[in-house]
N, C-alpha and C positions, 0 to 999 in steps of 0.2 A: 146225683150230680146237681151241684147249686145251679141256681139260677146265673150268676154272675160267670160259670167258668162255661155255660153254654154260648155265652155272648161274646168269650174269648174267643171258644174256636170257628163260629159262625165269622168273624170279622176277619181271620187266619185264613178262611177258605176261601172269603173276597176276597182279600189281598192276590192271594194263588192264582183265581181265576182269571182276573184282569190282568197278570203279568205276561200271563200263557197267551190271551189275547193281543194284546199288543205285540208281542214276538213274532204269533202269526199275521197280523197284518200290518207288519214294517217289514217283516223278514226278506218279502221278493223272491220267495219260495220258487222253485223248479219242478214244483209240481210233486214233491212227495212229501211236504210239511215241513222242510228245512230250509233253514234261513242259508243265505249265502255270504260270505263271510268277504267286508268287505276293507280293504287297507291300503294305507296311505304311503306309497314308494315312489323314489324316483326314478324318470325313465330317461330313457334316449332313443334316438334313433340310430340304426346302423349304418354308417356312410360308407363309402367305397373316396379313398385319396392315395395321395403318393407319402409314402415315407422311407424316412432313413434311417437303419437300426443299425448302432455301433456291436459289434462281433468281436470277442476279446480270443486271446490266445494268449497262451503263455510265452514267453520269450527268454534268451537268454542272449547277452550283449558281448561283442565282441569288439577289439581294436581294428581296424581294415589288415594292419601286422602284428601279432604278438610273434616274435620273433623272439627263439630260447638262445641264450648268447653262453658257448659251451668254449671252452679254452682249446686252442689246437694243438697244445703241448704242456706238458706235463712240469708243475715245480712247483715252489714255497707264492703260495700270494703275498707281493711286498705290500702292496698298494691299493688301497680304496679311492679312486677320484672322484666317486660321483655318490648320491646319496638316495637314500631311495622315494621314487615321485619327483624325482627333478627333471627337468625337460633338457636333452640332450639334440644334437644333431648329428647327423648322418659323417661318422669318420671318427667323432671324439673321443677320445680317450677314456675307457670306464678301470680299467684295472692294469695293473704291470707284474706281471710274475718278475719270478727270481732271474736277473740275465745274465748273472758269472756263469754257470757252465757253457750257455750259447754261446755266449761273446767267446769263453776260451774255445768253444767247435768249431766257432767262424773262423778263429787267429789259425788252429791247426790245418785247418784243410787253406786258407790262404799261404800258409808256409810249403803244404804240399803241393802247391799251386805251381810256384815258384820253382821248387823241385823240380818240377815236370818238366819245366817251360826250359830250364838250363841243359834237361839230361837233352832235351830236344835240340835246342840250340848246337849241342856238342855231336849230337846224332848226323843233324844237316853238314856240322863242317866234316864231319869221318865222309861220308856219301858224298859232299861235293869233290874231299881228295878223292876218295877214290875213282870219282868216274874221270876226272882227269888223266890217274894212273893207268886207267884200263883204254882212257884214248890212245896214249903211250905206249899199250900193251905192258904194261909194266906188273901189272895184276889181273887173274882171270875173274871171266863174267860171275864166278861163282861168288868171288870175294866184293864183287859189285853189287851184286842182289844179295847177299848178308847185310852188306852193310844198309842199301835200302830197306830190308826188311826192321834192322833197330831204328831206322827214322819212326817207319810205321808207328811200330811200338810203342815209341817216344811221344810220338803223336796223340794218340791212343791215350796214353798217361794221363796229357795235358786235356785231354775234353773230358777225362772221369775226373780231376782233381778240379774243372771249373764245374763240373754239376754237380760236386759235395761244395763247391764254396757258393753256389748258387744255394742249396740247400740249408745248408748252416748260417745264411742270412736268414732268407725264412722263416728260417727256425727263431734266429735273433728275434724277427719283424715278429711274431705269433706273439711274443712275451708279453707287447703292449696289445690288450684287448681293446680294439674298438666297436662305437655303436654300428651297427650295418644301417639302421637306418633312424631317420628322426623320429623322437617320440619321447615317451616320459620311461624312466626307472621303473622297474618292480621291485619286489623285494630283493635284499641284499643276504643269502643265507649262509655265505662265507665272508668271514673276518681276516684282517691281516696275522699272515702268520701259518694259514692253513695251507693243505697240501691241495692241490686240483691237479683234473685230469683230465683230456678228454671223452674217459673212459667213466666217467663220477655219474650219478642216477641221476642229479639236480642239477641243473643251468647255473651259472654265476650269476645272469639275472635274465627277467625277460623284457625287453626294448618295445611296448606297444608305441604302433600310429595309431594316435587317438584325434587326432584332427577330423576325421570321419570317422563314424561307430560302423560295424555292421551288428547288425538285430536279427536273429534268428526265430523264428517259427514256422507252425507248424499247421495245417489244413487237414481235414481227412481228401479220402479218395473221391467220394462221393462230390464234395464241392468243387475238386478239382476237376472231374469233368464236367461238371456244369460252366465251370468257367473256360472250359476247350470249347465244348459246344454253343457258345451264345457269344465266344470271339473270334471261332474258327479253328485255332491257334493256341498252345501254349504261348509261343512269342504275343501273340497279339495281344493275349489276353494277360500280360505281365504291363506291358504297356500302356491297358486300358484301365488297370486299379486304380483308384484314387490313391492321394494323399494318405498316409497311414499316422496312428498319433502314438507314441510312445504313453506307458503309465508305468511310472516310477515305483518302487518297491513302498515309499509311504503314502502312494493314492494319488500323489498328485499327478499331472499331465505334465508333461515335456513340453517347452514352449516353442519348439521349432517339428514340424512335421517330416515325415520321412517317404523315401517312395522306396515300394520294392521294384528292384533292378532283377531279381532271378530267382529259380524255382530251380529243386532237384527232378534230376530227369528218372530216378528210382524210390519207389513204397517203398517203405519201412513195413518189411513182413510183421512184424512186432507188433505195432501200432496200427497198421492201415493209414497213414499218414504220408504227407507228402512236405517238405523243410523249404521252406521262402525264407529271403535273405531281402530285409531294408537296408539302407544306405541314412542316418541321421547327419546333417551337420554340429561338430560337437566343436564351436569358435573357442566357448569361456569354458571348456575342458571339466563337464558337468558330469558327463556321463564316462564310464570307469569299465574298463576289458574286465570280464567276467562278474558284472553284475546282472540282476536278474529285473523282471519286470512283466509289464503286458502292451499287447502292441492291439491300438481299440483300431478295426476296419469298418469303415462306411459301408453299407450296404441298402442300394436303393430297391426300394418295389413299390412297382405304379400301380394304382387304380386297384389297390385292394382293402376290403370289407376292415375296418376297425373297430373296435370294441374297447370298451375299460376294465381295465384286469378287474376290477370291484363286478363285473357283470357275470363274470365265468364262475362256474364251484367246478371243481375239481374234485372226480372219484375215483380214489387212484389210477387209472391211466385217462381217462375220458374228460369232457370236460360238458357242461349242460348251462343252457342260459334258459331265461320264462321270457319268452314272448310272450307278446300282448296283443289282443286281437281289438277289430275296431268296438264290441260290445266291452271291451276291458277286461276281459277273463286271461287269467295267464296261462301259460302253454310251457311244459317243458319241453327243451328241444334240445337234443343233443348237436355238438360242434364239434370240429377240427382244430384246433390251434399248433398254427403251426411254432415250432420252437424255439423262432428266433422273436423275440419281445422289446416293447420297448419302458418295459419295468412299468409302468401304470396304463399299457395298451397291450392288447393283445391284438393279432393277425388271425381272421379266421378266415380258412381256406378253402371248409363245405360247411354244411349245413345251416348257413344264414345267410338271406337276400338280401339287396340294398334298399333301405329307407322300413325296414320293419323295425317295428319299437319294441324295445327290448326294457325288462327292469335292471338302472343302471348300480343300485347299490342293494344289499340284502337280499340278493337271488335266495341265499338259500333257506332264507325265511318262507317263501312262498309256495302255495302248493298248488297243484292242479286245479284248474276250474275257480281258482279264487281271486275276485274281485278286487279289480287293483286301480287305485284311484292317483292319477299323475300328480306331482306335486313338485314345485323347484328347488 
């Protein structure tokens, strides 16, 4: 071996020795020659406040009436008066069936009307002669009470021939379909010219009150009694819900708030769920019977532990955060969070105290026992 490559590795083995040295006395070893590993995260502390977490539910939107408007008698549809999504009121005119054959039902049973009335008229003067004849003795009681009994008869005629003429008006009045009540047009799925029935699968149209929507959803059972027991009361506790907000099928929010007004008093075996009913005001006729949406509910809770969702790791079901103790060493510690969040907070329920300092971003970088130095 030259001279020159002993000099190599003699300066190689310095280098080595001083590195090992300095490691051990910066390291802040633990007593078994290992350094402790020290890093730069940000922390927080845990605080205990009040918040308010929005609670989404699916919904599905209704008119306060969709009302199926079905024809009460049968024939050719002449006439379309209304068009579809036009605002109508209560009585007006949507359709007119074919009205020759009524009008001729109406004409015959008023001709048989007529009939009646004359054979009756003719019945009273026969019974009025003859009970004269029989004051006379001129005729016996027999010929007396026949002849009352054709009044009857007569009689009789004339009340069945005014309740077909009563009816074949009816029948008339049915031909013009009106709205029952105010609201807008649905679809129109018969044309002039077609045949309707009352007997037909589909409505001629459906007549929503859209001036007020009702909003339909849905809770489980679990929340439902929660909300009996901390109001006393189903009623009370209908009463005591806040404001609810509408969320429209493209994200946005509904700019007028809704209250629920009622609860189904029966679970859905199916679901385990329970159907509430909001009430929106719908003035500029925004909101549409049989659209869909989400309906966001306020939900307060006071004086509980808060965290930054950046604090929690999640493994699959569990959730763990790293305290910090006051020498700076992190801890992992397992938590509760409960499910309702407020997208960049979490609720923890057990396992962490108020004003412990927690690491608030890159938990899961950190490991047991290692040295965490606060930074903002």
């Amino acid at each position: 071996m030259t001279e020159k490559m002993k000099k190599h590795i003699l300066m190689v083995a310095g280098t080595l020795c001083t590195a090992a040295f300095m490691l051990t006395s910066c390291g802040g070893g633990k007593g078994n020659g290992q350094a402790a590993l020290v890093s730069n995260f940000k922390t927080t502390k845990a605080e205990k406040t009040d918040v308010t977490i929005m609670t989404k539910a699916s919904a599905t939107i209704r008119g306060r009436q969709d009302i199926d408007v079905y024809p009460q008698v049968g024939g050719t549809l002449q006439r379309l008066c209304v068009t579809e999504g036009q605002k109508v009121k209560k009585g007006q005119t949507l359709f007119i069936i074919d009205q020759v054959p009524f009008q001729a039902a109406l004409n015959t049973a008023e001709a048989a009307l007529k009939a009646a009335e004359a054979q009756e008229a003719t019945a009273t003067l026969n019974y009025e002669s003859r009970k004269k004849l029989r004051d006379q003795e001129v005729v016996s009681d027999f010929d007396l009470q026949t002849t009352y009994n054709t009044l009857l008869t007569a009689k009789a005629s004339v009340a069945q021939a005014t309740a077909q003429v009563v009816n074949a008006r009816n029948s008339l009045s049915y031909t013009v379909v009106k709205s029952p009540a105010d609201g807008v047009v649905g679809t129109l799925p018969y044309r002039q010219g077609a045949l309707v029935s009352s007997a037909m699968p589909q409505p001629l149209t459906t007549v929503s009150d859209n001036n007020e929507m009702f909003v339909y959803f849905s809770i489980n059972e679990a929340q439902l009694l929660k909300m009996i027991r901390d109001s006393g009361s189903l009623e009370k506790a209908i009463e005591e819900m806040p404001e609810v907000t509408l969320q429209l099928v493209d994200g946005s929010e509904y700019e007028l708030k809704g209250r629920v007004e009622s609860a189904s008093g029966v679970v859905d075996r199916s679901t385990g769920s329970v159907q509430l009913r909001a009430v929106f005001s719908n003035p500029n006729h925004v909101l549409h019977s049989g659209s869909s949406g989400n309906i966001l509910i306020p939900v307060e809770y006071k004086n509980v532990i808060t965290i930054p969702a950046s604090a929690a790791v999640q493994t699959q079901d569990k959730f763990r955060v790293c305290t910090v103790d006051a020498q700076g060493a992190a801890h992992i510690q397992l938590v509760s969070i409960m499910p309702q969040s407020m997208g960049n907070m979490f609720i923890v329920s057990e396992g962490l105290t108020e004003g412990t300092e927690i690491v608030a971003d890159g938990a899961s970088m950190v490991k047991e026992g290692q040295i965490v130095k606060s930074v903002n």
